[in-house]
N, C-alpha and C positions, 0 to 999 in steps of 0.2 A: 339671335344669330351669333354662333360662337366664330371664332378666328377661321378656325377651318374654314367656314362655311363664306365669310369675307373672301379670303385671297380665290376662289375662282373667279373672283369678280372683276379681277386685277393680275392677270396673266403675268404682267411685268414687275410685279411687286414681289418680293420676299417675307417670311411674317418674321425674320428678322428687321425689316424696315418700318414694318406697322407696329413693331412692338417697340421701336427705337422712338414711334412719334408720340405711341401713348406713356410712354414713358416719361416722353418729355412736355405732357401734357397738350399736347398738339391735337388729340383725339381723345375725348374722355367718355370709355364705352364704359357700362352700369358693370361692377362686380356681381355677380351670383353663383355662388357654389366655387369658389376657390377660379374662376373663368372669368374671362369678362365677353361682357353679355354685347352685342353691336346692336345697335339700334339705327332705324334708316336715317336717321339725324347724323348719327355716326358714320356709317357709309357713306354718305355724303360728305362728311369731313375728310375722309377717308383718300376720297376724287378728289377733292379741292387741294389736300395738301400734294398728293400726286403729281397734280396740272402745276400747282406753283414747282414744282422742284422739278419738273418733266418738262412738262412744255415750255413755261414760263423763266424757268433758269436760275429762278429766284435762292440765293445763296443760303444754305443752310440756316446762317449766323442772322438773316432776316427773314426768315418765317415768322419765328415769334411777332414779330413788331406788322408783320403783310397779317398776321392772323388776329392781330389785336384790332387793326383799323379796320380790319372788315368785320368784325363783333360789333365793333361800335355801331358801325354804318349799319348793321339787320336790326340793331337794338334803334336806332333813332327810326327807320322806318317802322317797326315794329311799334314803336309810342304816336308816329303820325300817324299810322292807321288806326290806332285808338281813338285822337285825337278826332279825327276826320267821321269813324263813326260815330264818334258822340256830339259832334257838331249834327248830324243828319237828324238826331232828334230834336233842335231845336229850333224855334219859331224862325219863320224867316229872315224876318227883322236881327236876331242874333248872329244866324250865320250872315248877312248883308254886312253886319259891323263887323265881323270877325273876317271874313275877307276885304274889308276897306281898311282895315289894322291891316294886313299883310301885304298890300300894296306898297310898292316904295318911297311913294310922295304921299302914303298913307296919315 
């Protein structure tokens, strides 16, 4: 999905705004063919940084650092759900110990 084909999606937006975020690396859509290429990862980004700066109110000068903390946060979920499936293959006896390790008085 090229630029054009994003901003209907976003009435309120300009594709000089979307192009001020990829810019500044705020949204990193795929190059192809001298264009960048939006992917639904990207449109999603797209809305996120929208809502932080639309709704949210979130000040320009802290996006970067609102967009870093929330990378982090899909990246650590993203490894417990790894984590959590590959617990599901093992005996039960391992996952018993591996949830009495995560308990607090564990």
């Amino acid at each position: 999905m090229r630029l054009e084909d994003v901003l209907p999606l976003f009435p309120d937006l300009e594709a000089v705004e979307i192009t001020s975020w990829v810019e500044r690396g705020w949204v990193c859509p795929a190059s192809g063919g001298g264009t960048w290429v939006f992917r639904e990862i990207d449109v999603a980004r797209v809305r996120l940084v929208r809502d932080l700066r639309r709704e949210m109110e979130v000040e320009e000068e802290t996006v970067p650092l609102v967009l870093s903390l929330l990378d982090q946060l899909y990246d650590v979920r993203r490894t417990l759900r790894g984590v959590a499936h590959a617990l599901e293959g093992q005996p039960e006896e391992v996952r018993a110990a591996v949830l009495k390790a995560l308990q607090p008085d564990g």
